[in-house]
N, C-alpha and C positions, 0 to 999 in steps of 0.2 A: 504494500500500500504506500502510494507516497501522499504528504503530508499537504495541505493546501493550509496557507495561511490568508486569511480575510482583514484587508488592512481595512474596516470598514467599521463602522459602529451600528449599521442599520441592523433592527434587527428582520424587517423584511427579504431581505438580502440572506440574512444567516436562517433564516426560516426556509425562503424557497431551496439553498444548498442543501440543507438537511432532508427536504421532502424528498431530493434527489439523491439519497443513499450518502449525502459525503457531511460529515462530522467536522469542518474548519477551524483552523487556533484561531482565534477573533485577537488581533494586537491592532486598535487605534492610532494611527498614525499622527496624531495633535497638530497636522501642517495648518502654515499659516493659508485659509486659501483665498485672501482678498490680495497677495500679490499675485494674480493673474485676474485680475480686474481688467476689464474693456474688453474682452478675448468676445469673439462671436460664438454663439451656441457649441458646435459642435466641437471648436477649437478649443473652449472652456473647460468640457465637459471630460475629451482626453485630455486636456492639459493635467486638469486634475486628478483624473483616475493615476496618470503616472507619477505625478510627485508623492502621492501618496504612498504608492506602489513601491517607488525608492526611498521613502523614507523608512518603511515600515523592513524595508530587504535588509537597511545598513544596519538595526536595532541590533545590538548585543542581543544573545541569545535568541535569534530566529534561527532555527536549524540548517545545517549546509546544504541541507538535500530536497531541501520545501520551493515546493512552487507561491510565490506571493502573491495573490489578487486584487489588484486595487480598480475601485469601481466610483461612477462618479453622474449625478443625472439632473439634466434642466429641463425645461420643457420649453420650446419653441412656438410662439402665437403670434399668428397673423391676424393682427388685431389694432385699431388705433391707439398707438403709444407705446405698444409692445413689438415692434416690427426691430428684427434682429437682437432682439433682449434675451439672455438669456435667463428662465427663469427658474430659480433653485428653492430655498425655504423662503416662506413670506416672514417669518417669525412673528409678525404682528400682526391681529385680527383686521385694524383698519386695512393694511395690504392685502390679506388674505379676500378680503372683500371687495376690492378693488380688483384683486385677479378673477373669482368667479363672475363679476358684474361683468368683466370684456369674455372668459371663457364661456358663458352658457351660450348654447345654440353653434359655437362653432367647433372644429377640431383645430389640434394642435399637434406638432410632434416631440415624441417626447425620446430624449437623445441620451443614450446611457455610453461613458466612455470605459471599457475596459484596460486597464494594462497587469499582465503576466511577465514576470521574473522569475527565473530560475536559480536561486541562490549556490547550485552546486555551478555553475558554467559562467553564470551573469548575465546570460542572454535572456534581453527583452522583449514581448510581441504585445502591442496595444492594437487597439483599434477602435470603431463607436457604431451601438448597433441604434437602431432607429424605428419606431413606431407611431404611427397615426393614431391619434385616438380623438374620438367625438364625444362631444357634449352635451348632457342636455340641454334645455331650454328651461331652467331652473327659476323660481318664483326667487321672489328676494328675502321672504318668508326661509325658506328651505335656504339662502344662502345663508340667514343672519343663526340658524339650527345648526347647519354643518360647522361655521366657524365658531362656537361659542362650545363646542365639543374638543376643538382643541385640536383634534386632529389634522387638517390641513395649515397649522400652522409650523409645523416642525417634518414635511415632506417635501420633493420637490416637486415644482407645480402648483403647489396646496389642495393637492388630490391623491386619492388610492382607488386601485380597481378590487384590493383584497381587505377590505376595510367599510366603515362607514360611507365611501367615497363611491362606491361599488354602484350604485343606487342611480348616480347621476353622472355615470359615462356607460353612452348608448351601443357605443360598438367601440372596436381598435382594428387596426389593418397590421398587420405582423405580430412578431411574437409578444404577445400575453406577458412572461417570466420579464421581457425586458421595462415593463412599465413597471414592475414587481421592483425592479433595480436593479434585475440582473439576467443578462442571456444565456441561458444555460448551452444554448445553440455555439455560440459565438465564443463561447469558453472553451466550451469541447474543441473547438477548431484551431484556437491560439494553446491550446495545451499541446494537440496534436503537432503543431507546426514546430511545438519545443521538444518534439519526440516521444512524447508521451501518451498515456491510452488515457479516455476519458473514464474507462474505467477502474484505472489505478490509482482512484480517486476516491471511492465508494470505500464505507468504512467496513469492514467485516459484521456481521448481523452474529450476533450471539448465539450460539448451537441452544436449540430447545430441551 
């Protein structure tokens, strides 16, 4: 089995990994990430996944032989005032309400950056996998419910599809796992490009 470390604090992230057979060392990376300020969505989004990626590879005591995951996601809205914004946690309910007032009724995409480290080689593979998702047409009622819940103010976007958020996004166009915050697809493929099987990843299941 080799060893995945999750340089990520989400725990949607370490949730959908575990659904998928793999058990991750969770080590938080604490990077600062307003120096990459003004970066446009997608460039943001990897920018981010790999510094964190690198920072969490350098930590004393990450094993020499762990693959590092670092993961990272804005959401994209073509919307007036939002056009090229990258958009991450609102943190405060006035914003949070401010992004559902431009989000309902339209779609947006929402942009997850991965980068993967190989601590036993040093070799890096990022990438940023991408999904559509649509909107309801949400009363103001239901926005002023959802944000007073707390929950859209500490995600990016200030939505979830596996959450309270669930309710009031009407389809998505690709993968599902990536609006989750992470592509299990897309993982599998930058693991494999580092010579590895995606399922040398899966924790062993405990004999009955």
């Amino acid at each position: 089995m080799t060893t995945l470390v999750l340089a990520s604090q989400s725990p949607a992230r370490l949730q959908t990994l575990r659904n998928a057979g793999i058990q991750p060392t969770v080590i938080v990376s604490g990077v600062d990430e307003s120096q990459l300020d003004g970066l446009a969505p997608r460039e943001l989004a990897l920018g981010l996944a790999q510094l964190k990626c690198r920072a969490v590879a350098e930590l004393p005591g990450v094993p020499q032989d762990a693959l590092v995951l670092g993961c990272d996601s804005v959401l994209e809205l073509d919307a007036p005032g939002y056009e090229n914004r990258p958009l991450g946690k609102p943190h405060t309910a006035e914003e949070a309400t401010r992004r559902w007032e431009a989000m309902r009724g339209r779609s947006g995409v929402l942009v997850t950056g991965h980068a993967v480290i190989d601590t036993a080689t040093g070799k890096e593979v990022s990438a940023t996998a991408e999904t559509t998702v649509h909107f309801a047409d949400v009363t103001d009622a239901e926005i002023a419910a959802y944000v007073a819940t707390g929950e859209p103010l500490h995600v990016a976007g200030a939505f979830t599809v596996d959450g309270l958020g669930g309710a009031f996004v009407t389809g998505i166009d690709g993968d599902h796992h990536n609006v989750v915050g992470v592509s299990l697809t897309l993982v599998r493929e930058l693991v494999a490009s580092l010579g590895y099987q995606w399922t040398d990843l899966w924790t062993p299941r405990p004999a009955d």
